[in-house]
C-alpha positions in Angstrom: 203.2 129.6 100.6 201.7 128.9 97.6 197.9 127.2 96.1 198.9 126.5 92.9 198.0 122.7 93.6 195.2 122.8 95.8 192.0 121.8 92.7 189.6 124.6 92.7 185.7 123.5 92.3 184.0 124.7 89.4 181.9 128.2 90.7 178.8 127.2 88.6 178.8 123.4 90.3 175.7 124.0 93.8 176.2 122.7 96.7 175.8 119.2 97.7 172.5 118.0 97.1 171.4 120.0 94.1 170.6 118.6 91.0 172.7 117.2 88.8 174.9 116.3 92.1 176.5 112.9 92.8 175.1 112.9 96.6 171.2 113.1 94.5 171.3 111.4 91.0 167.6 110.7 91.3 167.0 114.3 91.2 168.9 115.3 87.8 165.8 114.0 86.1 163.1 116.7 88.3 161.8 118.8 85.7 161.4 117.2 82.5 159.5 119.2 80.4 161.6 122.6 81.3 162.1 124.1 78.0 165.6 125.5 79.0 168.5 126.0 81.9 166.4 129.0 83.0 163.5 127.5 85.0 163.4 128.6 88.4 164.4 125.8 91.0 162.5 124.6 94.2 164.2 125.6 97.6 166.8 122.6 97.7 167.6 123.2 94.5 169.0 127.2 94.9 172.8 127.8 94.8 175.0 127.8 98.5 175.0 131.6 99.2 178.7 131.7 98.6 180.8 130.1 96.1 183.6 127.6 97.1 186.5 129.4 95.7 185.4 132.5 97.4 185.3 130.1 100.9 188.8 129.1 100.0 189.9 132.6 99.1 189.1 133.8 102.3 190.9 130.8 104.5 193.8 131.3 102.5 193.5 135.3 103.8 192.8 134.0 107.2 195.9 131.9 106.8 198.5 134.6 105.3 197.4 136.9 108.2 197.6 133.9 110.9 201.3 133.3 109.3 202.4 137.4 109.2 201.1 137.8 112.9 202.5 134.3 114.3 205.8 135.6 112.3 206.0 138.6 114.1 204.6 138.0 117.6 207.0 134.6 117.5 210.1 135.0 115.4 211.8 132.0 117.2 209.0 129.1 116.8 210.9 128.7 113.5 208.8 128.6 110.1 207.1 125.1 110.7 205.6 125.8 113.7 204.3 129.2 111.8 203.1 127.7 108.3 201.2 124.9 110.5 199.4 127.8 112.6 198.5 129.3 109.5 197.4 126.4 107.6 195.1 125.4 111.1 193.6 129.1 110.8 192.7 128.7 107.0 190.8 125.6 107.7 189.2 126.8 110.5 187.8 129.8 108.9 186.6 127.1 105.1 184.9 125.0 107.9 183.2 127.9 110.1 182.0 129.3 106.6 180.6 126.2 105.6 178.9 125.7 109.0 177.1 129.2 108.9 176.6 129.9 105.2 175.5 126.7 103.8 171.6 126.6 104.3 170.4 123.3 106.8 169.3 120.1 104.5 166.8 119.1 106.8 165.0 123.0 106.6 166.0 122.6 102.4 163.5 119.4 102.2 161.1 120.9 104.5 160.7 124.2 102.6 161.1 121.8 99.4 157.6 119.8 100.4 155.7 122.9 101.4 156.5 124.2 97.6 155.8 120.9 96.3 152.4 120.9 98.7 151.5 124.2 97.5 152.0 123.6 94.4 150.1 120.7 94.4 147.1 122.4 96.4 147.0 124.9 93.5 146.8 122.5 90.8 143.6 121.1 92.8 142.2 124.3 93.3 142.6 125.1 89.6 141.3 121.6 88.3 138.5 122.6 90.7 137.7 125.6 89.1 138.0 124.6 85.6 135.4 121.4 86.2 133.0 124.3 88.1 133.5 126.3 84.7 132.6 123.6 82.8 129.6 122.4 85.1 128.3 126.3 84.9 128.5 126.8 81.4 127.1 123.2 80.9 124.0 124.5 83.0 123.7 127.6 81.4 123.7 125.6 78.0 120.8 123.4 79.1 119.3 126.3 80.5 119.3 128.3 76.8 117.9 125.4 75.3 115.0 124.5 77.2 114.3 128.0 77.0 114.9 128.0 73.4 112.7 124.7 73.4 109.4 126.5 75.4 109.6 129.5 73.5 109.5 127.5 69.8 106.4 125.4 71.4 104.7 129.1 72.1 102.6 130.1 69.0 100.0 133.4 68.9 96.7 132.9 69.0 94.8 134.0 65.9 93.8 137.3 66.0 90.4 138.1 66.6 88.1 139.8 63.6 86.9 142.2 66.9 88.8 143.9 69.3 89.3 141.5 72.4 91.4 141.9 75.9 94.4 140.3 74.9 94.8 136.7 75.9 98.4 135.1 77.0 99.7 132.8 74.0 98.5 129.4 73.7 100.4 126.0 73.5 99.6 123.9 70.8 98.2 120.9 72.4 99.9 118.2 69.5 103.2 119.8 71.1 102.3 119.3 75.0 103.3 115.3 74.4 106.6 116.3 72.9 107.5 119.3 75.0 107.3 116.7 77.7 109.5 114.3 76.3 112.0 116.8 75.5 112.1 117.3 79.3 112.4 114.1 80.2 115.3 113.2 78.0 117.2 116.0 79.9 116.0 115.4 83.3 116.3 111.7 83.0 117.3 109.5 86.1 118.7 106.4 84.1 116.4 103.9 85.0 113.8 103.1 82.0 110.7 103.5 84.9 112.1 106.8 86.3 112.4 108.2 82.7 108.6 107.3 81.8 108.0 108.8 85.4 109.3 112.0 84.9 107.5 112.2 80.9 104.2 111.1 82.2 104.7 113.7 85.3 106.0 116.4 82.9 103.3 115.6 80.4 100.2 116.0 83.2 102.2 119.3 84.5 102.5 120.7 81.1 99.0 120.1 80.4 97.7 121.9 83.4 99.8 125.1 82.9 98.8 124.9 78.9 94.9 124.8 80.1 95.9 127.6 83.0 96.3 130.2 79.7 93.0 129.8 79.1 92.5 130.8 82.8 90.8 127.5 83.6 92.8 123.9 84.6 91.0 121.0 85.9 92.0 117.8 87.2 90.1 114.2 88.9 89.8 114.5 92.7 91.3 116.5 95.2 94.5 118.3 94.4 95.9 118.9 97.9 98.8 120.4 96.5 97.4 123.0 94.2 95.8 123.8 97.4 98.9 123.9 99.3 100.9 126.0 96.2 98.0 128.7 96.2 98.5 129.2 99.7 102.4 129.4 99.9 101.9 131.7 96.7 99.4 134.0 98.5 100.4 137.6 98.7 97.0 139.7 99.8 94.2 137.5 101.4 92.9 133.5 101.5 89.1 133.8 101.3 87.8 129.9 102.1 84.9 127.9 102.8 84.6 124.7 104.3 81.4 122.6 104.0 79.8 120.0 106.0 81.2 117.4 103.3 85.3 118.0 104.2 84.5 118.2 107.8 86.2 114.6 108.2 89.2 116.5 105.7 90.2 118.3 108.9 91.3 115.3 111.0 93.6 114.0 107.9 97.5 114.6 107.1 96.6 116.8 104.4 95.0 119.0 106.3 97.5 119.3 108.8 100.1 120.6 106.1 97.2 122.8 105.2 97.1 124.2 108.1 101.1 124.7 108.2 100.7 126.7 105.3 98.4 128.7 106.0 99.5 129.6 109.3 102.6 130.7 107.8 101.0 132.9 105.3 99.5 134.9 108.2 103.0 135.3 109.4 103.8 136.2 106.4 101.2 139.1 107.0 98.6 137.5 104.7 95.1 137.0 106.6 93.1 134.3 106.2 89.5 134.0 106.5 87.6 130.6 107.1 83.7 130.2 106.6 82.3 127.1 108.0 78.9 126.3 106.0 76.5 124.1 107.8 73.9 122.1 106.6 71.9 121.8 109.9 71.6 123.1 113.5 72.0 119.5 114.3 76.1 120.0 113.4 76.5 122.6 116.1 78.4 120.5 118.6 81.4 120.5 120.9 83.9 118.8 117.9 82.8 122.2 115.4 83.6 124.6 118.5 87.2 122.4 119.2 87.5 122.9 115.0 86.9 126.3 115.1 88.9 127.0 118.3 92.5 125.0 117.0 92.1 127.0 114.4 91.8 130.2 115.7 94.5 129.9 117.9 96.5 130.0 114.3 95.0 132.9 114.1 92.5 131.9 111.2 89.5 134.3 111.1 86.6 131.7 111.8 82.7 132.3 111.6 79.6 129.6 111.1 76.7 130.2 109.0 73.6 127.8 109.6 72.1 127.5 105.9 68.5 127.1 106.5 68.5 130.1 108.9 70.3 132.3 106.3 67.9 134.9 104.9 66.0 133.6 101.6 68.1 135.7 98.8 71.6 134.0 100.2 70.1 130.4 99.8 69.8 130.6 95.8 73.5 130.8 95.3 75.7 127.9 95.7 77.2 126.2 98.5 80.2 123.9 97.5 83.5 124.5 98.8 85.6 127.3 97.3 88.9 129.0 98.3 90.0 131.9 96.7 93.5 133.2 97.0 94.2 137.3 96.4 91.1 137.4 95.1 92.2 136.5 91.6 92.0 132.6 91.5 89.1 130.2 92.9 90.4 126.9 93.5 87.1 124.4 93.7 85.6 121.1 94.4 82.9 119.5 93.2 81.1 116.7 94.5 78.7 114.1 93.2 74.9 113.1 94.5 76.9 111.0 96.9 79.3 113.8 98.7 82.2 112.6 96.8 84.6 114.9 95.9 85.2 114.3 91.9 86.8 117.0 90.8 88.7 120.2 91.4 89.1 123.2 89.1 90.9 126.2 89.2 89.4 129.4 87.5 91.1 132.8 87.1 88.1 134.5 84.8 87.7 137.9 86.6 84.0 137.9 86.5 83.8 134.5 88.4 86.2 135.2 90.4 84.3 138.6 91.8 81.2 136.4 92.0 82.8 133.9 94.4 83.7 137.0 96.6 80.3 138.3 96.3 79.0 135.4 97.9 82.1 134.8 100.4 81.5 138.4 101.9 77.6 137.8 101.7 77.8 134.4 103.7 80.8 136.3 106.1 78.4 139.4 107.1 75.5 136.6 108.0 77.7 134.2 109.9 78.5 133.5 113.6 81.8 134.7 115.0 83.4 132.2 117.5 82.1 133.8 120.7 78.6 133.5 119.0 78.9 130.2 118.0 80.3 129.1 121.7 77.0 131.0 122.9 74.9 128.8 120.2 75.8 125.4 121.2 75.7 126.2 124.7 71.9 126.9 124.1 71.6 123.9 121.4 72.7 121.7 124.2 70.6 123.1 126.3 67.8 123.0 124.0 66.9 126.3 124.7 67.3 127.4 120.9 63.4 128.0 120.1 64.2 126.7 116.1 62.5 124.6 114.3 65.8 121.7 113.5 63.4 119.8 111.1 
């Protein structure tokens, strides 16, 4: 039997469905920028397992044996009968390879969109990274230059003709104006009001930490939050007094975030010590024992000292408010002929600094613990207290 005129397909063709294919013509385009025939296909685009003219090959074995045994086992079914048997057999075993071998479509396209997805999911994840690149070294740019920026604003002082402690630089103060505006052209929100927002605010910030190398920074009013930094800054003690003129401070907002603070600087392990400075026996009352009580229960150290009954040589210093924090920096208040509080300061100079603790431990040591106190207004009450209250 012979195969001379059965057409052959060509051995470098795939199977159907891969590119170039008639079955997909939209798929001969996939690809366009490969530079050459060597770049790698997808999944549904990878060459059937086993060729077609080795598929043929082997039915027309399968045949040739099916003919030699049906011509043997069956001599007398004549040549017909035989040549059909074998021609059955040969295309039973093209089809059973093509059945097994060929890979499923449907499991082609699926494994084809998981490539494509992955592929796809990496691209993302690349783009990602190369924007978070970008975004870091953009940071680290702005970073260099404002650091760039502070550090050509810095200037030496002079040196002095006599030998000095050395002092930390100074900023020019023509340059405080412009240093600010240089911020705010980099932090800028946009909006023409937000952006002389943040230069005014960067302006007034600058200029305290400029005054603050001279160890001295004042500002109009209360600063609650100076107050509020100091005490989340706090690393060895809070040394504070409080004097009949903020007593009204304690029912306030303020004060509660004061508070807040300061209670967690004790759990932070920094104590904190509170000296309540009256102006008369007439303030010793139930509302100073609640005060002193809510905030003991913060675990605030609390004592009262009486001024008029303190001995003679502790009345000559002063009495305003004054809170110093590891003993290094006094953060005070001043006040006006009215009680009004005008103006707080914050001082660093050493020798001040050991003067206001002086006096803090002084005033402590001659004060009222809590159980006292409770004990003193019992007896106030009572008027049992043989003092003279004019």
């Amino acid at each position: 039997m012979s195969t001379a005129q059965t057409p052959q397909p060509d051995d470098t063709a795939g199977p159907p469905g891969a590119v170039g294919t008639p079955e997909h013509p939209e798929r001969t385009a996939t690809q366009p920028n490969a530079p050459d025939a060597t770049r790698s296909a997808g999944p549904a685009e990878r060459p059937d397992p086993v060729p077609w003219r080795r598929r043929l090959l082997v039915g027309l074995v399968a045949g040739l044996l099916a003919w030699g045994l049906a011509a043997l086992l069956s001599p007398e079914d004549g040549a017909a009968r035989q040549l059909g048997a074998a021609a059955l057999v040969a295309v039973a075993a093209v089809a059973v390879q093509h059945l097994v071998l060929v890979p499923d479509r449907a499991a082609e396209e699926r494994a084809r969109r998981a490539e494509s997805l992955l592929a796809e999911t990496a691209d993302t994840v690349r783009g990602g990274l190369r924007r978070y690149d970008e975004l870091r070294h953009g940071l680290t740019r702005h970073t260099e230059d404002m650091k760039q920026l502070v550090e050509t604003r810095l200037v030496p002082p002079p040196r002095p003709a006599e030998p000095e402690p050395p002092t930390p630089s100074l900023v020019r103060i023509g340059s405080v104006s412009d240093l600010a505006a240089n911020f705010a052209e980099v932090l800028s929100p946009g909006l023409p009001i937000l952006s002389t927002f943040v230069r005014l605010e960067m302006q007034r910030v600058i200029g305290h930490l400029s005054d603050l190398t001279t160890l001295t920074a004042e500002c109009p009013g209360e600063n609650h939050d100076w107050m509020l930094t100091l005490t989340r800054a706090a690393e060895k003690s809070i040394c504070a007094t409080s004097t009949s003129v903020d007593r009204t401070f304690w029912n306030s907002e303020p004060a509660s975030r004061y508070l807040h603070a300061q209670a967690e600087a004790i759990e932070q392990g920094v104590p904190v010590r509170r000296l309540f400075l009256l102006e008369s026996a007439r303030e010793l009352d139930d509302r100073l024992l609640r005060l002193c009580e809510e905030q003991e229960v913060l675990h605030i150290e609390v004592r009262v000292a009486v001024l008029p009954e303190l001995p003679p040589h502790l009345l000559r210093g002063t009495t305003n408010d004054f809170i110093v924090y590891d003993e290094a920096v006094s953060f005070e208040i001043d006040q006006d002929l009215r009680d009004v509080n005008i103006r707080t300061r914050l001082i660093a100079r050493q020798d001040h600094v050991q003067d206001r603790m002086k006096r803090f431990r002084e005033l402590w040591d001659a004060g009222m613990s809590l159980r006292e106190l409770e004990v003193r207004v019992d007896d106030e009450e009572d008027g049992t207290w043989m003092v003279d209250r004019g």
